[in-house]
Every structure is written in structure tokens, then in C-alpha cells.
NUPA-909981 format. One record per residue: residue in one letter; x, y, z of N, C-alpha, C in turn. Coordinates in steps of 0.05 Angstrom, whole numbers, padded with zeros to 5 digits, always signed. Example, Ala and Ser with C-alpha at 12.3 -4.5 7.8 and 13.67 -1.06 7.14 Angstrom:
% NUPA-909981
A+00264-00114+00156+00246-00090+00156+00264-00066+00156/S+00257-00045+00142+00273-00021+00143+00258+00001+00157/
% end
This chain:
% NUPA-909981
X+00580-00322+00045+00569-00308+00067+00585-00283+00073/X+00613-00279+00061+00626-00260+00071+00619-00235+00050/X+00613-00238+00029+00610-00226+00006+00578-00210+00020/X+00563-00230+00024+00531-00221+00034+00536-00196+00062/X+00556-00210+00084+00562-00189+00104+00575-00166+00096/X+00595-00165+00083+00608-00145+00066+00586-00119+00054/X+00572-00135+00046+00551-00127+00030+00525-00104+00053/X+00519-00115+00069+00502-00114+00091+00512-00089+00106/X+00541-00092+00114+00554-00069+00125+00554-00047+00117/X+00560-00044+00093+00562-00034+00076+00540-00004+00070/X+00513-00023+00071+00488-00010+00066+00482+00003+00105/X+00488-00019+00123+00483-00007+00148+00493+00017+00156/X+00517+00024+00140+00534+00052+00154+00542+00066+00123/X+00528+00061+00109+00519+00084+00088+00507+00111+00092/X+00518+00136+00087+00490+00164+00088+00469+00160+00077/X+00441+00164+00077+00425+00162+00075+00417+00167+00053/X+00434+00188+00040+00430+00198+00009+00447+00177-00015/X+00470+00160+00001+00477+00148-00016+00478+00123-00019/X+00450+00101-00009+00454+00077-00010+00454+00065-00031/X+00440+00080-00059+00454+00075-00086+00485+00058-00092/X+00489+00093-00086+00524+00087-00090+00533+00062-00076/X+00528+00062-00046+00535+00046-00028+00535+00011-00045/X+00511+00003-00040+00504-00015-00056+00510-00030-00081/X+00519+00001-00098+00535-00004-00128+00560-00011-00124/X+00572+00001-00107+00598+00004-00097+00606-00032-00088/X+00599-00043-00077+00597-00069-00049+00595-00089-00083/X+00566-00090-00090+00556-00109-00109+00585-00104-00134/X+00599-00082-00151+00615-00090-00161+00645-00097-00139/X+00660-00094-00124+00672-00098-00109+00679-00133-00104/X+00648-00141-00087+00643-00172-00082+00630-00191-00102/X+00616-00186-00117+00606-00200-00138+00611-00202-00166/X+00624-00182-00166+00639-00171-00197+00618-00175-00213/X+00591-00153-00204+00575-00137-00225+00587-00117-00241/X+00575-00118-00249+00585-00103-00285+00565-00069-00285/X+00547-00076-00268+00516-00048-00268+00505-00051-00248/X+00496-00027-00228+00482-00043-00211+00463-00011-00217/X+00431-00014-00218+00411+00008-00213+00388+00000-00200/X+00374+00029-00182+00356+00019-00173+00330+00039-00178/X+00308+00018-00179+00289+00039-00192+00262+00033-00170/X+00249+00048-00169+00228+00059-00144+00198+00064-00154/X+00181+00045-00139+00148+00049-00148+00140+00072-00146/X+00132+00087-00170+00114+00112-00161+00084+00105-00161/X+00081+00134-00146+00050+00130-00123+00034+00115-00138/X+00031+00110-00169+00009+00099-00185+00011+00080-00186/X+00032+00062-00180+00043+00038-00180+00037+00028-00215/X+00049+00049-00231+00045+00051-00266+00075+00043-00271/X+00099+00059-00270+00118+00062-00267+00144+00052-00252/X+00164+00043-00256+00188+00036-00239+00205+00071-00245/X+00209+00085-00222+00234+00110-00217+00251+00096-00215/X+00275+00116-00239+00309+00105-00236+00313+00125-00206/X+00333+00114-00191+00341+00129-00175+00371+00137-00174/X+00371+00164-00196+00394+00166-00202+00401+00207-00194/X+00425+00205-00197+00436+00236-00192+00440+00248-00226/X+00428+00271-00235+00441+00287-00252+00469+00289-00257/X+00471+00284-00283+00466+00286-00304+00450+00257-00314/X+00471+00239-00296+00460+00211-00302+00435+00202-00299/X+00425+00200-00313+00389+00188-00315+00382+00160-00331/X+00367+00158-00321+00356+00128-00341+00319+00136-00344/X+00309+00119-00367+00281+00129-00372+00260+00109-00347/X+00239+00121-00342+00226+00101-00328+00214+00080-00344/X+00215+00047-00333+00199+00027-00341+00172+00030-00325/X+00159+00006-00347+00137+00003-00340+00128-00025-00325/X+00114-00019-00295+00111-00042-00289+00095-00062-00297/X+00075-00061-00313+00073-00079-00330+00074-00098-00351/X+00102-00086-00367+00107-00095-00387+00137-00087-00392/X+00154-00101-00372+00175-00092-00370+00195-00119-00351/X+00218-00127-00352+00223-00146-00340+00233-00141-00316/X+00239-00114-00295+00243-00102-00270+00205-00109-00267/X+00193-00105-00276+00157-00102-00272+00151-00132-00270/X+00169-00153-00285+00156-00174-00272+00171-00180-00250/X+00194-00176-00233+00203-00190-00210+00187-00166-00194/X+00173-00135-00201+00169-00132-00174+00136-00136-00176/X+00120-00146-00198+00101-00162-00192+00094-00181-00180/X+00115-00196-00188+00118-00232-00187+00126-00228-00146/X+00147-00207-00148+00160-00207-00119+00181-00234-00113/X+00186-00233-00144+00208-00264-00141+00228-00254-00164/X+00257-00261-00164+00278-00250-00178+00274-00256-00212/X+00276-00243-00229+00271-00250-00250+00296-00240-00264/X+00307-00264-00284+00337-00256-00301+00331-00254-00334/X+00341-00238-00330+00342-00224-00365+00362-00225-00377/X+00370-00248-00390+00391-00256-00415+00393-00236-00431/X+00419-00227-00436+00429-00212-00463+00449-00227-00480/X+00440-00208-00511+00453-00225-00528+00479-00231-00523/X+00494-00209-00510+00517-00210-00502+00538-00242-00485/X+00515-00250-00474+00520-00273-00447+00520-00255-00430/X+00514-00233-00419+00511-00227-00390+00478-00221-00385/X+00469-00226-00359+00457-00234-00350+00446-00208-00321/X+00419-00200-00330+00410-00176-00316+00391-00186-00293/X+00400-00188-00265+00382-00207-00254+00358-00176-00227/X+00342-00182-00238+00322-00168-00231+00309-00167-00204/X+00313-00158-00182+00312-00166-00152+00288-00153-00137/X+00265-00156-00128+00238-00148-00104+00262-00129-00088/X+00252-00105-00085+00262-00091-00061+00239-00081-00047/X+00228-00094-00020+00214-00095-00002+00218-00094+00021/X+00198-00094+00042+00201-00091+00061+00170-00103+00083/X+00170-00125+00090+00145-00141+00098+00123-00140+00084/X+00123-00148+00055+00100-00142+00041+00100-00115+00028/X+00110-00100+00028+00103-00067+00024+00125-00062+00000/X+00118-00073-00031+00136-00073-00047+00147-00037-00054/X+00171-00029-00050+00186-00010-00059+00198-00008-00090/X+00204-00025-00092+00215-00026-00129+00235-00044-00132/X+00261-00044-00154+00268-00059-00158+00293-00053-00163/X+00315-00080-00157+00348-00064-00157+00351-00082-00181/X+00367-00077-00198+00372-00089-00221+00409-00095-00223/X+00421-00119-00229+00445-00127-00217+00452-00142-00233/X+00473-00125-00263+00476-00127-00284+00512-00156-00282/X+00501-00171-00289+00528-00199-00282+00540-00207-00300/X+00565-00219-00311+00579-00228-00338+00572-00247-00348/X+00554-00274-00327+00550-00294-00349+00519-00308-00333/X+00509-00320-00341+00481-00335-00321+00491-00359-00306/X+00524-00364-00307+00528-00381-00284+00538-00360-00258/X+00543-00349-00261+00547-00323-00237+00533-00316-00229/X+00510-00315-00244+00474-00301-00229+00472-00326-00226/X+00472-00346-00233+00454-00374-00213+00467-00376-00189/X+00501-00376-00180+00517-00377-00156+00501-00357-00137/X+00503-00328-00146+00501-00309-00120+00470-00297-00124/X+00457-00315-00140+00425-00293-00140+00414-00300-00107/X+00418-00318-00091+00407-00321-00065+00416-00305-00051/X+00441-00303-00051+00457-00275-00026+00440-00250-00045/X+00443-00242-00073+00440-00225-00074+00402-00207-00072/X+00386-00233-00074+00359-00228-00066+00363-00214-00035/X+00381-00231-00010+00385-00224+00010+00395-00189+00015/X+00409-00190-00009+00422-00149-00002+00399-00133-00018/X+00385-00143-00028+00357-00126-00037+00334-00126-00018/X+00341-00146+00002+00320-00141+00025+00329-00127+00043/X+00354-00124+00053+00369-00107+00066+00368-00079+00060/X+00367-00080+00030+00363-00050+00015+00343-00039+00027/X+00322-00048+00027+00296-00043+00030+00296-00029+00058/X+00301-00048+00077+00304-00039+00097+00314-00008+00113/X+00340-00008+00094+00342+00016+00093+00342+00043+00085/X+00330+00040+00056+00304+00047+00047+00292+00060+00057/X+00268+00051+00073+00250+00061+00094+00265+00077+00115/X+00288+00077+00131+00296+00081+00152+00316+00111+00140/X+00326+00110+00120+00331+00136+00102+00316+00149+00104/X+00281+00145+00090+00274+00172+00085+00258+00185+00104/X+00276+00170+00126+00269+00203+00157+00279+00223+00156/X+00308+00217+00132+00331+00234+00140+00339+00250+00113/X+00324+00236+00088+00329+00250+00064+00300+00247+00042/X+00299+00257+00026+00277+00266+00009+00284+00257-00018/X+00309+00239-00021+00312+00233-00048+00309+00204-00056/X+00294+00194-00040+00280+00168-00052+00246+00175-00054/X+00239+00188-00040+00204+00204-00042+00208+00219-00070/X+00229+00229-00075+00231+00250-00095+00230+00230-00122/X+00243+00205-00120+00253+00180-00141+00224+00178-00149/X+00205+00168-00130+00171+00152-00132+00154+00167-00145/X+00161+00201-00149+00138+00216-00166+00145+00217-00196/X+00125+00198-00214+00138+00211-00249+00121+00249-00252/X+00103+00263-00229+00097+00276-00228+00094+00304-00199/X+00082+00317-00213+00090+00330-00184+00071+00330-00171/X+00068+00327-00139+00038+00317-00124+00023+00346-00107/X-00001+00345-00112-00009+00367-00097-00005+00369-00073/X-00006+00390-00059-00006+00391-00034-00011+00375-00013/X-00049+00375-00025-00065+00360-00009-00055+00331-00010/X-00047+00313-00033-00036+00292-00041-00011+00277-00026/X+00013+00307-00029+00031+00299-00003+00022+00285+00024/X+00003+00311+00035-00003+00307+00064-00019+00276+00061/X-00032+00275+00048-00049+00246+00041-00027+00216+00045/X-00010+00231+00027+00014+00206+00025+00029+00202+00054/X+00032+00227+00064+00061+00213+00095+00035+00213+00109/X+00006+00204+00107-00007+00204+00136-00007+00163+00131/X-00004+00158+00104-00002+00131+00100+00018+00111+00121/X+00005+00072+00128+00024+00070+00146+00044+00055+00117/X+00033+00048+00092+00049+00033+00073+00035+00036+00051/X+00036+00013+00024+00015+00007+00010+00004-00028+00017/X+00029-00038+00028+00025-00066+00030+00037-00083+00053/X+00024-00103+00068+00032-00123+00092+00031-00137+00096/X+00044-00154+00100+00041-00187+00095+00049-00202+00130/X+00039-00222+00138+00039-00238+00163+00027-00264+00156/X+00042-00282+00171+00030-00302+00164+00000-00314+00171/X-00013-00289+00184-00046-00288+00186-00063-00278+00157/X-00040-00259+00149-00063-00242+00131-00040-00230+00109/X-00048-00219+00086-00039-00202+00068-00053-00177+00064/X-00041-00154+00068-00061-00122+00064-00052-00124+00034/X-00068-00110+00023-00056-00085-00003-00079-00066+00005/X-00065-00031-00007-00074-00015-00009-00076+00006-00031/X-00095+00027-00048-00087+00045-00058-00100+00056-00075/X-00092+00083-00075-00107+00104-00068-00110+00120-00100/X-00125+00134-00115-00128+00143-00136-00150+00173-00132/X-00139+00193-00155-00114+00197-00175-00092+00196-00157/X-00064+00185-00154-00057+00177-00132-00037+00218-00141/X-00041+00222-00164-00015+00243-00149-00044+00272-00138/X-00058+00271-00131-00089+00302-00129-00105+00284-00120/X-00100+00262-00100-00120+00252-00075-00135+00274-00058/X-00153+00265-00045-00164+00294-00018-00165+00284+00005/X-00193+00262+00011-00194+00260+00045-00193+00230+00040/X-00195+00216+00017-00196+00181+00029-00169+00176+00045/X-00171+00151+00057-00149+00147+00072-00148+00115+00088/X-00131+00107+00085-00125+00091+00104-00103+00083+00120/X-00103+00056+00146-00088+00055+00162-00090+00028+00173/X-00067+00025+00193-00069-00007+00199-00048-00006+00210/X-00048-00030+00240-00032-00024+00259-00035-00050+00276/X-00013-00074+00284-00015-00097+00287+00002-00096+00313/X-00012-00117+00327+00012-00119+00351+00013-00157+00345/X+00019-00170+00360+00029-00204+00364+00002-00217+00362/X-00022-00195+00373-00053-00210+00375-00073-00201+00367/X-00065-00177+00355-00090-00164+00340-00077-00136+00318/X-00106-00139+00297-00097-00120+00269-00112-00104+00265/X-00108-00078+00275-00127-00055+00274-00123-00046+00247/X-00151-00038+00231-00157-00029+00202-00175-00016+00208/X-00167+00013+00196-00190+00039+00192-00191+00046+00166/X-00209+00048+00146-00218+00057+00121-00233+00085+00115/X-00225+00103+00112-00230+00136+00126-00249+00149+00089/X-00265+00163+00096-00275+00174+00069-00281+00199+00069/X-00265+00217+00070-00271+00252+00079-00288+00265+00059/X-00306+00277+00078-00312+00304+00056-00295+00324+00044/X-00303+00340+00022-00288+00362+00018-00279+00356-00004/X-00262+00374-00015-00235+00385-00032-00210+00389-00015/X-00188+00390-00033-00167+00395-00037-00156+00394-00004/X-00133+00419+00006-00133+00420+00034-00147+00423+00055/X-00169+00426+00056-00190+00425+00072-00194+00399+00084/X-00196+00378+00054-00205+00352+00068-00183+00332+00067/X-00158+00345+00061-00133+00328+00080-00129+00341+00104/X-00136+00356+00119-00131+00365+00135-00151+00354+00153/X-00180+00356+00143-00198+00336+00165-00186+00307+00165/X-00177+00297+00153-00161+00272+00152-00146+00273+00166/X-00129+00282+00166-00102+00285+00187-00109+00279+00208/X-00128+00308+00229-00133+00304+00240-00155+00286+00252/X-00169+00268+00238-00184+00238+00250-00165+00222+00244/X-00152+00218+00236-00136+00184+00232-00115+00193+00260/X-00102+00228+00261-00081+00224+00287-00098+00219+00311/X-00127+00231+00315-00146+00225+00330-00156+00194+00333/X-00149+00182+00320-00158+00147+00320-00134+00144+00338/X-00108+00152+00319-00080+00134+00327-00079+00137+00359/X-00083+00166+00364-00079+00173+00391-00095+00157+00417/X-00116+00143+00404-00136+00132+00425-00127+00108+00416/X-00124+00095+00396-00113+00071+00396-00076+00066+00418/X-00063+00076+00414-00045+00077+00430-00050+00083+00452/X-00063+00098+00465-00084+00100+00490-00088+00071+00503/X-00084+00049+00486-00096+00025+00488-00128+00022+00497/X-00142+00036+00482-00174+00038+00484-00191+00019+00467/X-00202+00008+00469-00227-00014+00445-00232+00010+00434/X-00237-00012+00412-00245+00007+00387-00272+00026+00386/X-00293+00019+00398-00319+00041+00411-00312+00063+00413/X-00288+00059+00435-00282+00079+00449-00257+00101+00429/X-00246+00087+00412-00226+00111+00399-00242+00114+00375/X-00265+00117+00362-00280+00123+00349-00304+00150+00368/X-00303+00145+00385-00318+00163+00403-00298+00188+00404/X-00276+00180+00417-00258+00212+00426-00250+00222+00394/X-00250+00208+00380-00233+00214+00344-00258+00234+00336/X-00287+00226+00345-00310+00247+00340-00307+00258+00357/X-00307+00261+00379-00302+00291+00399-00290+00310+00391/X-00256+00303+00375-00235+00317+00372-00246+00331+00347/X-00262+00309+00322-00264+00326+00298-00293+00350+00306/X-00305+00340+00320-00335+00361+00325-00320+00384+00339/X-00303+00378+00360-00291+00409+00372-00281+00430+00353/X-00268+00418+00332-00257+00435+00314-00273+00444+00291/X-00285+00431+00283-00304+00441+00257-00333+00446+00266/X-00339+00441+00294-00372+00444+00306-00398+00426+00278/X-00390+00410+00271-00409+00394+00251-00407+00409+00224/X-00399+00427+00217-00386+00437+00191-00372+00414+00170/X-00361+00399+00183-00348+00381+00171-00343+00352+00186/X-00343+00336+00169-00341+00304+00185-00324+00290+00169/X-00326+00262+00179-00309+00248+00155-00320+00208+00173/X-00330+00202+00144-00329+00171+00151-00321+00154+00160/X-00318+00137+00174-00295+00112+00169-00313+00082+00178/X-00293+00060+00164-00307+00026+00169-00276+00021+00192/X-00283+00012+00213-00263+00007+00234-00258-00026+00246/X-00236-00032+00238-00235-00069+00250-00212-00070+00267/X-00222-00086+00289-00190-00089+00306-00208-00130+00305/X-00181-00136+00285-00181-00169+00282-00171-00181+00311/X-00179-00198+00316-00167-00225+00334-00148-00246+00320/X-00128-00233+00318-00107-00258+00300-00112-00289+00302/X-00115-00291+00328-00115-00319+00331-00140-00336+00322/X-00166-00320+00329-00201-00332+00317-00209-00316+00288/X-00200-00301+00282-00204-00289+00259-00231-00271+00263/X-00240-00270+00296-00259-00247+00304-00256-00223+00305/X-00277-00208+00303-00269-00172+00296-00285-00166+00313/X-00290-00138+00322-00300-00114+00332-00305-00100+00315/X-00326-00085+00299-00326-00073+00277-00342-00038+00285/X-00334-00027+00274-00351-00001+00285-00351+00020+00250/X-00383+00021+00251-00385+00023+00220-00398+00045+00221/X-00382+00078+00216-00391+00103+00211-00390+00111+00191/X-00399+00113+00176-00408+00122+00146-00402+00100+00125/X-00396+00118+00095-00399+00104+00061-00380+00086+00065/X-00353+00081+00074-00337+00054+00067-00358+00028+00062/X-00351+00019+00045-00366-00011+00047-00346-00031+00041/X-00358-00053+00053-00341-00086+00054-00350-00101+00033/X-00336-00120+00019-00343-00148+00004-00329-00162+00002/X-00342-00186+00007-00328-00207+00021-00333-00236-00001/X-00303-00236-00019-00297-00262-00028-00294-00288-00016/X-00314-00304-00015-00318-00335+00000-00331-00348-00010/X-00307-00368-00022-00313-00400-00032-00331-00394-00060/X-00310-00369-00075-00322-00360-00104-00340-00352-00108/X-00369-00340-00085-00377-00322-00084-00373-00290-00071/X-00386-00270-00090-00374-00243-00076-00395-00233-00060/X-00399-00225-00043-00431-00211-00030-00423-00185-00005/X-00437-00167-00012-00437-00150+00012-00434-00158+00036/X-00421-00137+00058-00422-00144+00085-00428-00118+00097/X-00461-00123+00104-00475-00096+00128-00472-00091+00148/X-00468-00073+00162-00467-00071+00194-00485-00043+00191/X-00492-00045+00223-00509-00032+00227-00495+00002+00233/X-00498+00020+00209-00495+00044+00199-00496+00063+00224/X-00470+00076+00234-00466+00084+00259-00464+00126+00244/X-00462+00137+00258-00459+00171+00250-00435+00168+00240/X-00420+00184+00225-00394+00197+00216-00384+00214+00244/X-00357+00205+00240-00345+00228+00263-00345+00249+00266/X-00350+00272+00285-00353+00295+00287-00382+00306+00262/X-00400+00295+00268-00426+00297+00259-00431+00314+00280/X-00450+00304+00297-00453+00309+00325-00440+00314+00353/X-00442+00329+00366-00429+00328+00391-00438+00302+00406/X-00403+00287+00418-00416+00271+00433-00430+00247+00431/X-00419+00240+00406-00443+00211+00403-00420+00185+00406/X-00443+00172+00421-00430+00148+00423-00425+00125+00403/X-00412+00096+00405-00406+00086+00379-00410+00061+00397/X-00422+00039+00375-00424+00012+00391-00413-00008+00370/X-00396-00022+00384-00386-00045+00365-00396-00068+00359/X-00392-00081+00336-00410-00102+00321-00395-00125+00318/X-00397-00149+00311-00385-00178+00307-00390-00184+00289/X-00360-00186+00281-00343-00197+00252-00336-00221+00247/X-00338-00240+00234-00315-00264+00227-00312-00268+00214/X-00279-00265+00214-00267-00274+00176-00251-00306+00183/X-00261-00316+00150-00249-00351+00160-00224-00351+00139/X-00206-00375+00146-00177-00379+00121-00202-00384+00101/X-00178-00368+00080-00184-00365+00058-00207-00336+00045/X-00212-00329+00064-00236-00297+00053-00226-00284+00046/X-00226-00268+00021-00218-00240+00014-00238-00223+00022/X-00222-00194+00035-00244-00180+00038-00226-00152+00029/X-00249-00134+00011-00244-00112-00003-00256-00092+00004/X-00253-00073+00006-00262-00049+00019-00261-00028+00003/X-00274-00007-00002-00280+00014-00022-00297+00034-00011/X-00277+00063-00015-00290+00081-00013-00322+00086-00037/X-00331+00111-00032-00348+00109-00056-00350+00124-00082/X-00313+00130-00079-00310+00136-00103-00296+00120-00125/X-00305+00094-00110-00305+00065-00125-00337+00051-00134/X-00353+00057-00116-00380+00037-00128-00393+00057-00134/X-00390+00086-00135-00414+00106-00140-00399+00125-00172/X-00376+00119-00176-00367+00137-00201-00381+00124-00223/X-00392+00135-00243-00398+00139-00268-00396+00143-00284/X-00402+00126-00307-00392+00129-00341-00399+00146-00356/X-00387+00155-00367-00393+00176-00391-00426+00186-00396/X-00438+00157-00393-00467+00156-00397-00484+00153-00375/X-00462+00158-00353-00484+00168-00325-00478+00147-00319/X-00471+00123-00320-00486+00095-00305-00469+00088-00279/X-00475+00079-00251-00453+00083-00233-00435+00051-00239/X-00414+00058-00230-00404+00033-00232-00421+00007-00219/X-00425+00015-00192-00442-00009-00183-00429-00026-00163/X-00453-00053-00156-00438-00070-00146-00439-00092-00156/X-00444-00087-00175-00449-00115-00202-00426-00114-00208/X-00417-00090-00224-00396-00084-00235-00363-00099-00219/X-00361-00079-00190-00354-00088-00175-00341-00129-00167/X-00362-00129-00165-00367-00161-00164-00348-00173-00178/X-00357-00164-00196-00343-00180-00232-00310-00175-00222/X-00308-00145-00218-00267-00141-00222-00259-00156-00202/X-00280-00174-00174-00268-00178-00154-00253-00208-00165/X-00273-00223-00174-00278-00248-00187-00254-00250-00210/X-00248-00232-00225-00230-00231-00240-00207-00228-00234/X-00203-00217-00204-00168-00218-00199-00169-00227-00181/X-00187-00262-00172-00183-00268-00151-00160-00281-00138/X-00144-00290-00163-00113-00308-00171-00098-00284-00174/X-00100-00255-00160-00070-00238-00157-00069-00236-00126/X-00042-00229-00120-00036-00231-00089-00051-00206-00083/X-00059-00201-00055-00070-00172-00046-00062-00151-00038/X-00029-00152-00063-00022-00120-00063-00023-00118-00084/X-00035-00137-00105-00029-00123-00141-00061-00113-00138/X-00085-00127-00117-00119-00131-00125-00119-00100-00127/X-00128-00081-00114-00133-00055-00111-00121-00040-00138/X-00097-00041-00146-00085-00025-00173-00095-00042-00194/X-00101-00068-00203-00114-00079-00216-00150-00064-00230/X-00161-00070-00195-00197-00067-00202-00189-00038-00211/X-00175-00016-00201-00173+00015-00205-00176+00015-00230/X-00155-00004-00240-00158-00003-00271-00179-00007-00285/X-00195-00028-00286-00222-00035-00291-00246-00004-00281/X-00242+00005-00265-00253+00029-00255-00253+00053-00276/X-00234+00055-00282-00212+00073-00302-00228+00063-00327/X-00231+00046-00335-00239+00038-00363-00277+00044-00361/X-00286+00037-00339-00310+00046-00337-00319+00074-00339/X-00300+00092-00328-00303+00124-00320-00298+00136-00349/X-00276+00118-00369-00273+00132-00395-00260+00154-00392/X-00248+00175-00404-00227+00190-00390-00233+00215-00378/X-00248+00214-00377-00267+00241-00354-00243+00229-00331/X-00239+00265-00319-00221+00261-00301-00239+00258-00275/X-00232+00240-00257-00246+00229-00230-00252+00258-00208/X-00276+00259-00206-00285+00280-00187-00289+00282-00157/X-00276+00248-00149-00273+00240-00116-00255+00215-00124/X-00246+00220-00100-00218+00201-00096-00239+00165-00100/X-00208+00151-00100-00226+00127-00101-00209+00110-00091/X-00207+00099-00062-00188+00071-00044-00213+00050-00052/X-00186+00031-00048-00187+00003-00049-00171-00011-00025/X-00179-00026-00001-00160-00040+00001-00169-00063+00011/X-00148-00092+00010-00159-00119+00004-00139-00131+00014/X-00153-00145+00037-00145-00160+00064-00145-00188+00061/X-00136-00210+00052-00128-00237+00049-00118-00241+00075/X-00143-00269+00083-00148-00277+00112-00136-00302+00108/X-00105-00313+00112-00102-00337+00121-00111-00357+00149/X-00115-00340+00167-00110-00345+00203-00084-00358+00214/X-00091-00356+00226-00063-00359+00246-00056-00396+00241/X-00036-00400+00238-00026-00427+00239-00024-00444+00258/X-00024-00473+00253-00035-00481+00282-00009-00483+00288/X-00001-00491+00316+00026-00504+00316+00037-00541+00306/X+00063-00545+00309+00059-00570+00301+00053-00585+00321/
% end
């Protein structure tokens, strides 16, 4: 335990630029690691980023086929034997569901990684932690996550995000977003208090900065009325006031809107434009309709009426812009919701932050390599409910 606090400290009153070092520093010190590196999901979630300083570099792995790719798939420690006898033990660096990448924590023999792999899973969640709380203050872990360089519009797309992934013991999010580095207006968001889980699924018009910029401004127009502490009617109403004042019906932007009831698994649903729902239950997949409300800042002034939801333990529900069920193959054909259906069914045994980068893939193989001409979100909400007490 002293080695773990040692450890902990360590990372707590570290600069922000060097929790690397920090980390490397503590782990050989107390554990008598031999290597310690840490490598970082980029936006495609294709890739593990080394997160290293010049000169010193390492090549990026692959998260699929790579043994850092299976602990931050798996999200469980995975050890990699060398011929040597030492022992590369591969560690989840996260932060409530919202996988970041992976610290890698190079040891002399596999009875040393069986002793301290528990403390040391513990300083990779710590990592994490601070992780997130760094990059208020520095740009060189954002800078680690790109194997490319992101457009403009893409940036702004990326910091309006609240994660990719969330986990509670009600529910699991995953999210994400494609071509993830030249995104435009899709978007999403999500925002939980002790009794309820607000989810907005946003689908902008436009190109490039134009339609991250109508983005911006509806999702800070949601947030703002949601913190307002307003029902959801009602911050879908002022979110169109704000976008019609500014663009006068020139421009709009869609969204599918849920504020969950943690405890009944009841919703409020307010359904303005193309987002659509599908809802995995009891191994069938089937649409979920609501009655088709205006896009925001369509009209001056329109009002929004909310609709009734219920999700039961065990539902998957997936959500897709429509530059998921409307893109097309080489030979014209749209993907569909047949199509659809099938990738849902097929990754119904992955957790619901691998589902979304998964079906993308399947998407990707449909589209053939014509480069994508509208963005395309996924994101997929695994409904446990609330636990009873004992």
C-alpha cells in the first residue's frame, strides 16, 4: 500500500506536461520496473499513440491486433511474456468507462507482475484521472491521440464532446464519430446527475466550419437550458430560438433528445429531425418512432412536445445519424436498415464502447473506399437499470 501511495502522490503533484515521466519515475523507484510507456487512443480508435518527447519515439500499435489493444479492448490487464523471463504487463488507462489508452509496465519476472499487477492496475486508474485533469492545462496528450492532423472543423467537433464512453451501474454509453479526423455538424452529448441521464444526438447541416459552428452553438444552447434546470420541451424550444435568431432559418440542425429516469428506466423523448433509434430486445432489432417534431431553428418560435419512452434491463439501444443508414455503395445501394440490423446482431456480445467503432467498420466495408460525403455517429446505450437494494 505504501508503494501504491507513493505512487499516487507522485502523479497528484506532478506538472501536467510530465505525468509520463512522473509515473516512470515512481513505477521504477517502487516496483523495480525495468520500462514504463504510455500510449493514447487516437480519435479513430484504430491506433494506440506513444506518448513520448523527441527524439525518443516509439511506433504506434494497433488496437486490434496488438497486445496493449487487447487490455484496452478487453479493459482488463493483459501480460505479455518475453523470451527473456520478463514480463510486459499491459494496463486499461480510463476514466469511468471512457477508455484513454494504455500504460505498459515492463517487470523482471511474472512473479513480480502477479505480486503488484493489483496496485499497479490501481496507478493506471489514477493515471487516468489525471489525464483528463491535465489537458486543461497542456496540449500534449491531445497532441499524443492524433496519428493525423485534424481539420479545423474536426477540432471544434472534438472539445464540444462530453467523452467517447460511460459507464454506471444503470447503463453503459459508447460513442463515435467518423471520418473521425474531417467530421462537420454530427454530434453528441450526455449529462447525468444521481436521478436522471440526459442524451442529445445532434445531425447538422452543412460543410466544414459552418456546420461545426451551428453545432456549437445548439448543443451550448441545449447545455445552457439544461443547467437552467428546464424539462427537456423546454431546452429544445430556447436551443431553437437561439439557433433561428442567428441564422433566421438559413440553417438548422437536428437532434433525438432523452432525459432517462434512472430509477424506472422512463424517458421524455423529444424527436427533431433524421437521428433515428434501434432498439436490441430479447435478440430482436426493430425501429423506435416518435412522432417527428421540426429541427431547431427551422422556424421562429416553435414549440416542442415530449413523448414516452421505456427502456427495460437488458435493451440495447443504438442511435445513428444518417450518415449511417442512408450512405451508399459503390453501386448506389443505401446501407439500410436491413443492413444495419445485421451489424447490430453481430456485435451484440461487445461491451457498448467497442459497438459504434465496430458497426463503423462494417459501414466502411459497405461504402468501399469512396471517401464518406457526411459524417456518420453511432452511439449505443446498454440499459442495465438501477439495482435493487439488498
Amino acid at each position: 500500500m505504501k508503494r501504491f501511495l507513493a505512487a499516487e502522490r507522485a502523479l497528484r503533484t506532478a506538472a501536467p506536461h510530465e505525468l509520463l515521466d512522473a509515473v516512470r519515475a515512481v513505477l521504477i523507484d517502487q516496483y523495480s520496473a525495468e520500462d514504463v510507456e504510455l500510449f493514447m487512443a487516437d480519435y479513430s480508435l484504430t491506433v494506440l499513440q506513444p506518448v513520448s518527447v523527441l527524439p525518443h519515439t516509439l511506433e504506434p500499435v494497433s488496437v486490434h491486433s496488438s497486445p496493449a489493444g487487447r487490455a484496452f479492448g478487453s479493459q482488463k490487464p493483459y501480460r505479455e511474456e518475453g523470451p527473456d523471463g520478463r514480463t510486459r504487463l499491459h494496463l486499461p488507462v480510463s476514466v469511468r468507462g471512457d477508455r484513454l489508452g494504455v500504460l505498459s509496465v515492463t517487470l523482471s519476472d511474472s512473479e513480480t507482475t502477479r505480486r503488484w499487477e493489483s496496485e499497479l492496475t490501481d496507478v493506471a486508474g489514477v493515471l487516468g484521472h489525471e489525464l483528463v485533469v491535465a489537458e486543461r492545462d497542456t496540449d500534449l496528450y491531445l497532441q499524443a491521440r492524433r496519428k493525423d492532423r485534424l481539420t479545423l472543423a474536426a477540432e471544434m467537433q472534438w472539445q464540444l464532446l462530453p467523452g467517447r464512453a460511460c459507464s454506471r451501474p444503470e447503463y453503459e454509453l459508447g460513442a463515435q464519430l467518423e471520418p473521425a479526423y474531417a467530421i462537420y455538424g454530427d454530434n453528441f452529448d450526455w449529462s447525468a446527475t444521481a436521478d436522471h441521464l440526459m442524451l442529445y444526438v445532434t445531425n447538422g447541416m452543412g460543410e466544414g466550419i459552418e456546420a461545426s459552428l451551428l453545432t456549437n452553438l445548439a448543443i451550448n444552447a441545449l447545455r445552457n437550458a439544461r443547467r437552467a434546470g428546464l424539462p427537456i420541451a423546454d431546452q429544445a424550444a430556447l436551443a431553437d430560438q437561439a439557433v433561428y435568431a442567428h441564422y433566421r432559418g438559413r440553417s438548422y440542425l437536428s437532434v433525438l433528445m432523452f432525459d432517462f429516469d434512472l430509477a424506472t428506466g422512463r424517458a421524455s423523448v423529444v424527436d427533431a429531425g433524421s437521428p433515428q433509434l434501434l432498439r436490441l430486445r430479447g435478440g430482436t432489432v426493430e425501429r423506435v418512432d416518435f412522432d417527428a417534431q421540426l429541427p431547431l431553428g427551422m422556424f421562429e418560435e416553435t414549440d416542442y412536445i415530449a413523448q414516452d419512452f421505456h427502456a427495460e434491463p437488458g435493451d440495447r439501444l443504438i442511435f445513428v445519424s444518417d450518415g449511417v443508414h442512408a450512405v451508399a455503395s459503390p453501386r448506389g445501394e443505401a446501407y439500410g436498415e436491413a443492413a444495419l440490423a445485421r451489424a447490430i446482431h453481430s456485435t451484440r456480445l461487445l461491451p457498448a464502447a467497442e459497438v459504434p467503432r465496430a458497426i463503423l467498420r462494417e459501414l466502411t466495408g459497405h461504402r468501399g473506399e469512396a471517401m464518406p460525403d457526411d459524417d456518420a455517429l453511432i452511439v449505443c446505450l446498454d440499459w442495465h437499470g438501477r439495482p435493487r437494494p439488498d
